[in-house]
C-alpha positions as CSV (number, residue, x, y, z in Angstrom):
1,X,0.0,18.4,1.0
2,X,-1.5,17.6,-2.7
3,X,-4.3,15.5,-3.3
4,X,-3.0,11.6,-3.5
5,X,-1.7,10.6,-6.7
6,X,-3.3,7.5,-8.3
7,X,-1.9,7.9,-11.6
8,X,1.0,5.4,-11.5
9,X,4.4,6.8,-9.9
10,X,6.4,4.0,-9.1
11,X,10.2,3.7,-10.7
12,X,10.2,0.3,-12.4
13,X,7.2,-0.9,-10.5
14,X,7.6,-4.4,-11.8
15,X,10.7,-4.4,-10.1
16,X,9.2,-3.1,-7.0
17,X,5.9,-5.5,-6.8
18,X,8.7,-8.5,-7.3
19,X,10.7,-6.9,-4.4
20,X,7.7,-6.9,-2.2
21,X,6.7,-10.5,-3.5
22,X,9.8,-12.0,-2.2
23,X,9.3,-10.5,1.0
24,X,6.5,-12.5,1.6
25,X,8.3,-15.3,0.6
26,X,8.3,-18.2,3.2
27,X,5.9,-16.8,5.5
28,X,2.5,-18.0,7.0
29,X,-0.6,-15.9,6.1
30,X,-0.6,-14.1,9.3
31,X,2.9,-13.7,9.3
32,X,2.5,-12.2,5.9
33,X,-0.5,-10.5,6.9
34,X,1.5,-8.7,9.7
35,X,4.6,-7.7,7.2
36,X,1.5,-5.9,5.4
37,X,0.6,-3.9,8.3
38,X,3.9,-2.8,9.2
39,X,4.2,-1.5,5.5
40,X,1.1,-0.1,5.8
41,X,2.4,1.9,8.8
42,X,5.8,2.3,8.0
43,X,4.5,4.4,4.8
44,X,1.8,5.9,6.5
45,X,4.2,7.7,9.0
46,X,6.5,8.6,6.2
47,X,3.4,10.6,4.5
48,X,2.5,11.8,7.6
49,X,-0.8,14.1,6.3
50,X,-3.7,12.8,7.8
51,X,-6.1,14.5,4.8
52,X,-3.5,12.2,2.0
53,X,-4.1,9.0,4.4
54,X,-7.9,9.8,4.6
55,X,-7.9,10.0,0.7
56,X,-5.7,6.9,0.8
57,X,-8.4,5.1,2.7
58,X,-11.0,6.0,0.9
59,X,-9.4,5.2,-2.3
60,X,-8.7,1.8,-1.2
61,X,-11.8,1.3,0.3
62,X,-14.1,2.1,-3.4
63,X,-11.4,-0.4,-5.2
64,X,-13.0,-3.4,-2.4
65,X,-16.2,-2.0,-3.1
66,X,-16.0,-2.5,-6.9
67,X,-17.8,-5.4,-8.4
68,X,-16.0,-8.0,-10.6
């Protein structure tokens, strides 16, 4: 599989980050929190290369690391 893309590559990703807003809509932090990790691994399996979820982790991992 290619390296992970961080270039945006959404379709009308305003319309997608409103999409998963409202799915939180309603819920309690941890209920929330748990809708996360079933995304999380819901696109994770649809991936499915453990080298693009390694990149994936470290990618996300250096944006928390970043100062502000």
């Amino acid at each position: 599989m290619p390296d992970l893309i961080l270039d945006p590559n959404i379709d009308r990703p305003d319309d997608f980050y409103a999409a998963l807003i409202a799915a939180h809509d309603g819920l309690s932090k941890e209920e929330s929190d748990a809708l996360n990790a079933r995304l999380i691994l819901i696109l994770a399996n649809h991936v499915g290369d453990r080298e693009t979820l390694s990149q994936a982790l470290a990618a996300a991992r250096l944006q928390e690391d970043e100062p502000e």
